[in-house]
C-alpha positions, 0 to 999 in steps of 0.5 A: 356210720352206725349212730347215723344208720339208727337215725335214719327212719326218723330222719324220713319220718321227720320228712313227712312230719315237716310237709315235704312233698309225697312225690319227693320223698327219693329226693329227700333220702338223697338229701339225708344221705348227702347230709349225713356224710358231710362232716360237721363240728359241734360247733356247726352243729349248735348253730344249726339250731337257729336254722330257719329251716326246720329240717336243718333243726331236727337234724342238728338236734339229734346228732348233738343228742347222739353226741351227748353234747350238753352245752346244747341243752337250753337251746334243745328246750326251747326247741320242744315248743318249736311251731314244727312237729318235727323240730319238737320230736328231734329235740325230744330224742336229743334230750333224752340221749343226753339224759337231760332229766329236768327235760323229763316232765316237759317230754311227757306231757308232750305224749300226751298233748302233742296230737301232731306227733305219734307218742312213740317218738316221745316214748322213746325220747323218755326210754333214753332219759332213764328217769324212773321217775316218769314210769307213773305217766306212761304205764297206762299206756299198757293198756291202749289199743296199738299193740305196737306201742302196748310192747314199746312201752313195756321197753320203756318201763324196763328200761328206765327200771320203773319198778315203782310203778308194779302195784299199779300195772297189777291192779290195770291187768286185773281189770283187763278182760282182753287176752291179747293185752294180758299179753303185755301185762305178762310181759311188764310184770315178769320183766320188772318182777312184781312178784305179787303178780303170780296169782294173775298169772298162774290164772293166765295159764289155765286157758291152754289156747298156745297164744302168746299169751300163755307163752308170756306167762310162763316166761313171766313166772319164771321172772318173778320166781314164782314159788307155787308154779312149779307144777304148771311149768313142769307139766308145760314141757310135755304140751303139745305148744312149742313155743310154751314148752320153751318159755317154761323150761326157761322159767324152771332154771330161772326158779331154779328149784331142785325139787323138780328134778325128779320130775323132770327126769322122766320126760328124757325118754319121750318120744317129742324131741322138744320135750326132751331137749327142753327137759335136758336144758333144765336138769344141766341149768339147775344145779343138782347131784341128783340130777347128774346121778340120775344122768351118770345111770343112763349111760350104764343101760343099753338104750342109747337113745338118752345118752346124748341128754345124759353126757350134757347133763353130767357135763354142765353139773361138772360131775367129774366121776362120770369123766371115765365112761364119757371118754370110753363112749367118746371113743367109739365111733358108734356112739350117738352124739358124740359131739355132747360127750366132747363137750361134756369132757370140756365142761368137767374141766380135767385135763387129763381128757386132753389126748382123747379129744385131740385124737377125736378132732383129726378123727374125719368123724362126721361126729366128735371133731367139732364138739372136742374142738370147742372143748380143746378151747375150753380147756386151754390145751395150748398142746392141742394147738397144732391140732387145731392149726391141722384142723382149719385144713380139713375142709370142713367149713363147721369145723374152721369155725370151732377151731378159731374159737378154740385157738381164740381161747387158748390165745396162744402166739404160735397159732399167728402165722396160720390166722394171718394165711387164712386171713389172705385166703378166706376174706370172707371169715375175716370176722371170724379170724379176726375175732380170734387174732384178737383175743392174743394179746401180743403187738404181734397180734396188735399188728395183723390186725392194724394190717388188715385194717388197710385192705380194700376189701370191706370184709376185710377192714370193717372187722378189722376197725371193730376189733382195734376198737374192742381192744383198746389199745392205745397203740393203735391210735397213730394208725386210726390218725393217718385214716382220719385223714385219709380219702376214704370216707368209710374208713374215716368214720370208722376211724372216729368210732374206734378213736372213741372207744380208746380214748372215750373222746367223741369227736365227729370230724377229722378238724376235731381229732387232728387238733385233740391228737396236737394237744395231748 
């Protein structure tokens, strides 16, 4: 159901587009929805094309495009030079999900000619080509009034990857005197990393009015790895913008240069709680000793008010000389933070932390059990695995969760039983169970969730649908066949999805997957 849910703005917009009648516009969602459940082959489909009605076109053309289908792709054409907006618009997307690239050059000058459609349908009709070649005909686009279609196409330019086309987005923000679009030149030179943007942007920052604006040029100098930003990023973490603070933190650990450490450090004793977490993001994403040696030196002073910042520090820098105190701190219930002294020992890595931790889970601190849970699962503690199981009994709803992650990392046979208990008395965490019996690799595991694909409970069965198709395993294949042709039209469809993702067939109708299933 989810290519057809993704259509169906545009199949409303295409309603409109054909004339259709204000007052019955309810009529026409109850027709899209009719249309939209009925089961069409491909072959239906192309002969759709030639429909006199336009709607019956548009409609063709874009689940043939969904499909890929590109034996339609003459017709297609000739449909962009269709009498109705609508027809054009729905071969546009089609071709561009088929990736017809000698469609490329048509479609754009459809963007610009086509005054009976809006130029996002052909913008997103050229997003889904990915032809890089086509950036030079739409980057000026950056410039236009629409702020909405301003970000559509820096999606565009991304996603096609036009990074060509740099020099010339440079040269148009140069010349631009409104702050609200150097908002999107930010945004387009930072995500293509035109990396002779840093003048213009470091120039962005220095009118401090917290817009977005200056949010998207700190983000964007961290994307180019600005070599000559690391003092206005770091003196951003201690503004009073939020929002800013953020993007330069993450600009710092996408530069990533250990000379700011020092720096930084300082901020982990400020008062504003997000200088201080957005300063901890920074010394645990850089790698550096200093930074961990300066971390591993807080835990010896009396203010406890740091520990926390210092325990993730020394857990993401792995600096296994700290492993000892993190777990005498660990220990002892007043400790601050606790959980990020756990997770630390999980981010070390050693197993010799494997009997503190599972001492912390079963605890009933209101801090510890969760973070040592997570750390269990990173470690792999298949010993801890009756630990965790005991866990998923506590009542603790945060902590069921922790636990099924772990148990799904450490992926071991023996924690089935359990999963499949919780799964008939919390349906409702079928996602998260799920999830976590799937990652076993076993046809035991294999089977609970084939199981669980039978329920009537959708909690139930669309998880269950989504994980055989995350699996892959062919085995499952006679299962999905029997739901192929079952009454249930829900299950049918999802059956066709996961069909697909094992076998990479992309059959649509029942008609098609019986007569694949006879041939092969």
């Amino acid at each position: 159901m989810q290519t057809y849910r993704k259509f169906f703005p545009f199949f409303f917009a295409l309603s409109l587009i054909l004339n259709c009648d204000p007052g019955s516009a309810k009529d026409d969602t109850t027709a899209v929805e009719e249309v939209v459940s009925e089961e069409q082959t491909t072959k239906e489909l192309l002969e759709n094309l030639n429909s006199s009605d336009p709607f019956t076109r548009s409609q063709a053309a874009i689940q043939l495009g969904s499909r890929e289908e590109r034996s339609a792709i003459p017709k297609l054409k000739k449909l962009l030079s269709d009498k109705e907006p609508g027809v054009r618009a729905g071969a546009a997307i089609a071709l561009g999900d088929i990736k017809d690239k000698s469609s490329t050059q048509t479609i754009a000058n459809l963007l610009w000619s086509d005054s009976e459609n809006p130029k996002d349908v052909y913008l997103d009709a050229l997003t889904r080509m990915k032809d890089p070649s086509i950036g030079s005909r739409i980057y000026s686009l950056l410039d236009d009034t629409n702020p909405t279609l301003r970000l559509q196409t820096v999606d565009a330019l991304v996603q096609i990857g036009a990074h060509t086309v740099g020099p010339q987005i440079l040269s148009l923000a140069l010349k631009n005197k409104d702050r609200e679009k150097d908002k999107t030149y930010a945004m387009a030179l930072g995500k293509l990393k035109v990396t002779s943007s840093e003048s213009y942007l470091i120039r962005l920052t220095e009118t401090q009015d917290e817009s977005p604006t200056l949010a998207a040029a700190y983000l964007a100098l961290g994307r180019i790895k600005a070599k000559k930003a690391n003092d206005v990023l770091v003196r951003a973490l201690k503004l009073p913008y939020s929002k800013g603070k953020e993007n330069a933190s993450v600009a710092l650990i996408e530069i990533g240069n250990p000379v700011v450490v020092s720096q930084v450090f300082p901020f982990l004793k400020s008062d504003d709680p997000e200088t201080k977490l957005y300063a901890t993001d920074v010394l645990c994403s850089i790698p550096s000793k200093e930074a961990a040696e300066l971390a591993f030196s807080l835990l010896n002073e009396k203010e406890t008010k740091t520990w926390g910042s210092a325990a993730k520090i020394l857990g993401r820098q792995k600096f296994k000389p700290a492993r000892n105190r993190i777990e005498e701190l660990l220990e002892k219930p007043s400790t601050p933070e606790r959980d990020s002294f756990a997770e630390a020992l999980g981010w070390i890595g050693d197993k010799a932390s494997v009997p503190i931790l599972r001492k912390v889970l079963l605890s009933g601190a209101t801090e510890g059990p969760y973070g040592s849970a997570w750390a269990l699962g990173i470690l792999g503690a298949k010993e801890a695995v009756p630990d965790l199981i005991q866990a998923l009994d506590k009542g603790d709803a945060k902590l069921m969760v922790y636990a099924l992650e772990a148990l799904g990392s450490i992926a071991d046979p023996s924690s089935l039983p359990k999963l499949k208990e919780l799964l008939s008395e919390r349906p409702k965490m079928a996602p998260q169970i799920l999830s976590t019996v799937a990652l076993i690799t076993t046809d035991e595991a294999r089977i609970l969730i084939e199981e669980a694909t039978k329920s009537k409970d959708a909690d139930v069965y669309r998880p269950a649908m989504e994980e055989i198709a995350k699996r892959k395993d062919r085995k499952s294949i006679p299962l999905l066949l029997t739901f192929v042709n079952g009454e249930d039209s829900e299950k049918r469809k999802l059956s066709y999805y996961a069909l697909t993702a094992i076998t990479g067939q992309k059959f649509r109708t029942a008609k098609e997957w019986n007569h694949w299933a006879k041939e092969k």
